[in-house]
C-alpha positions as CSV (number, residue, x, y, z in Angstrom):
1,X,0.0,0.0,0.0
2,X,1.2,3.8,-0.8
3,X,1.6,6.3,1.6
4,X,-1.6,8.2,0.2
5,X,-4.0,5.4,1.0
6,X,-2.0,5.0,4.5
7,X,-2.7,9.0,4.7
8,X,-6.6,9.1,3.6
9,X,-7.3,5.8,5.9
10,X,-6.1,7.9,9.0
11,X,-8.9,10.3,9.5
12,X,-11.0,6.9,9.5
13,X,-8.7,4.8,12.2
14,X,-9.3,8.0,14.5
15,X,-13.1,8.2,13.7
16,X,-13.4,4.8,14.9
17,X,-11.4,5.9,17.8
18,X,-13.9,8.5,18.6
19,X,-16.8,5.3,19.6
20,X,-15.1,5.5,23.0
21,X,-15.4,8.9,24.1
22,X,-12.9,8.9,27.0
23,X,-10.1,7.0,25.0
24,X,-11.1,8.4,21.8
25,X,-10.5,12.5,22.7
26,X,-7.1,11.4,24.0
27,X,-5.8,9.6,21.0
28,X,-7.3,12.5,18.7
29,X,-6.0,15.2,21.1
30,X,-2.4,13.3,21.0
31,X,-2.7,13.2,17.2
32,X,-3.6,16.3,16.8
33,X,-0.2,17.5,18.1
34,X,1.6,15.2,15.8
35,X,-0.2,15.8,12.7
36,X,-0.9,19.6,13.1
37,X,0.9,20.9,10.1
38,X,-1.9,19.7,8.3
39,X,-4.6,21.6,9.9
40,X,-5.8,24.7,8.0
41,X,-6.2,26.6,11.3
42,X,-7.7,30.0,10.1
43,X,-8.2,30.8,5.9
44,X,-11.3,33.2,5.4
45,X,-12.8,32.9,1.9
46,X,-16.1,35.0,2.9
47,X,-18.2,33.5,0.7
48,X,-17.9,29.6,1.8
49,X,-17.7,30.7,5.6
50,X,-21.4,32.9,4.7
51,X,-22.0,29.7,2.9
52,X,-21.4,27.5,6.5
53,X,-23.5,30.2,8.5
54,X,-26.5,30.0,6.5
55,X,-26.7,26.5,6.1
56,X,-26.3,26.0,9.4
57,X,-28.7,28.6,10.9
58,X,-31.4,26.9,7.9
59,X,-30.1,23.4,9.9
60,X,-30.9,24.3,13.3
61,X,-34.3,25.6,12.5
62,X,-35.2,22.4,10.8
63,X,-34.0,20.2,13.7
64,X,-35.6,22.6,17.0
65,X,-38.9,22.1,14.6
66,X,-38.7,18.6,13.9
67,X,-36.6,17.4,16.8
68,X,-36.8,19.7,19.5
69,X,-34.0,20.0,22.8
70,X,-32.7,16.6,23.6
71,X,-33.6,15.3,26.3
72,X,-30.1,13.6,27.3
73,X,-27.6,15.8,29.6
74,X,-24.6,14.9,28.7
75,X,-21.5,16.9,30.2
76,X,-20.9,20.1,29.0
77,X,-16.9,19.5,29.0
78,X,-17.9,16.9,26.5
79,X,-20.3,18.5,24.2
80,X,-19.3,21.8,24.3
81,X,-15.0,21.1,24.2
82,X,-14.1,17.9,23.7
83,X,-15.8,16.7,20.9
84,X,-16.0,20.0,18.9
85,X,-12.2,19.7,19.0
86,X,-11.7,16.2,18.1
87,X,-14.4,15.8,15.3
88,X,-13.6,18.9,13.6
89,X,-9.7,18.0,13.9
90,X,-11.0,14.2,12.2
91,X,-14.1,14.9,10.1
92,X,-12.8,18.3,8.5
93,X,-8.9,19.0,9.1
94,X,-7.7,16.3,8.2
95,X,-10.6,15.0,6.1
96,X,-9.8,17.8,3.3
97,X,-6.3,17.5,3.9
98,X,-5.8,14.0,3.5
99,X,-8.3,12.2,1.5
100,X,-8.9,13.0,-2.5
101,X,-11.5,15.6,-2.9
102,X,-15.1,13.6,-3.5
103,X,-14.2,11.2,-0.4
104,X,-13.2,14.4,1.6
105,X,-16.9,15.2,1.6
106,X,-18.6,12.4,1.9
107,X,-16.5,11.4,4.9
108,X,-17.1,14.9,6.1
109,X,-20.5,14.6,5.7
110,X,-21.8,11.1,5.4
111,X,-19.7,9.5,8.3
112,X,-19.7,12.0,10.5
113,X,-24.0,11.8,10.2
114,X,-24.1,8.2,10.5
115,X,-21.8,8.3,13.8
116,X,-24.4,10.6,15.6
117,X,-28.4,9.8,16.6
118,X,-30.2,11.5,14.1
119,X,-28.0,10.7,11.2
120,X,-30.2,13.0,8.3
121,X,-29.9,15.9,10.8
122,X,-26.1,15.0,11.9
123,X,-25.2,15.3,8.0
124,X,-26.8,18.5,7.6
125,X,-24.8,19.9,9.9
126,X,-21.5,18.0,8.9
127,X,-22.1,20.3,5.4
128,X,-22.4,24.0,7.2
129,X,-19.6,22.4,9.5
130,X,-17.7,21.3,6.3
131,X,-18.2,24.7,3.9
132,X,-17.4,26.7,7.6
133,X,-13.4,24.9,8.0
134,X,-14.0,25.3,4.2
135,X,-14.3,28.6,4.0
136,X,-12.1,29.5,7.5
137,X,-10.9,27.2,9.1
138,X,-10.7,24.6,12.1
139,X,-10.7,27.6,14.1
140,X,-14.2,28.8,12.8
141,X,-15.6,25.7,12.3
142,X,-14.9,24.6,16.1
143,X,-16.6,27.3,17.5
144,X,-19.5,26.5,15.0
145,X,-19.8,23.2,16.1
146,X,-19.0,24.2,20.5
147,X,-21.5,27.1,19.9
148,X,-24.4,24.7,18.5
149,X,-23.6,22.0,21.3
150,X,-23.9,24.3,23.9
151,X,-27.3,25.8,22.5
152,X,-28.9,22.4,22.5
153,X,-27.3,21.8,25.8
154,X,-28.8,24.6,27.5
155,X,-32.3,24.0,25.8
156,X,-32.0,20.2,26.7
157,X,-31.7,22.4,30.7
158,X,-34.5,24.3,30.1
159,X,-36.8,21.4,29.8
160,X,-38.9,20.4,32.8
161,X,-37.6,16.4,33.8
């Protein structure tokens, strides 16, 4: 096997890593620091990053209509840190900088849908997540993704148990 297959088979290893929360931010969180020279950490090209926003505000509204607060409390280190930074470091950074450009996206997409509970809704948001690191970065496309966690965290607080 090449070294580009090796490279474009890695953001998958450490997807699979992520299935075990506790180990799986560590190994990401180590790799990241070893493979961070392949991060885009901050590129703005206005029109993507617009691009991200809108498609993610049109997301949001579709899932608090359809879906509604969770009703799961899981900890806010978690959703709002930990797996912002390790799924945006696997599914995006080093997605687009290590797989060939139509598997970027469907890995970036697709895979990272089908690896959360509502896998139409999770893909959705793995495109305005994708066009966001597209159009600025990791950097802009983390706080994306902590910012939305954190919103349906606090409305999943709001509800009566």
């Amino acid at each position: 096997m090449n070294s580009q297959l090796y490279a474009a088979l890695l953001p998958l290893a450490l997807a699979a890593a992520l299935a075990v929360p506790a180990v799986g931010y560590a190994v990401v969180i180590f790799a990241m620091f070893l493979l961070r020279r392949w991060v885009v950490w901050l590129e703005l090209k206005p029109k993507l990053l617009a691009a991200g926003v809108s498609t993610y505000l049109a997301v949001f509204v579709l899932d608090y209509v359809t879906v509604g607060p969770p009703s799961d409390r899981p900890t806010w280190w978690e959703v709002v840190v930990l797996a912002p930074v390790a799924e945006e470091f696997v599914f995006r950074a080093l997605a687009f900088s290590l797989m060939p450009h139509p598997l970027s996206w469907v890995f970036a997409t697709l895979v990272f849908g089908i690896l959360h509970q509502n896998a139409v809704l999770a893909t959705l948001y793995g495109v305005a997540l994708s066009l966001t690191y597209r159009g600025g970065g990791y950097l802009p496309a983390v706080v994306m993704h902590s910012a939305n966690n954190a919103l349906w965290l606090a409305a999943s607080l709001s509800q009566v148990p």
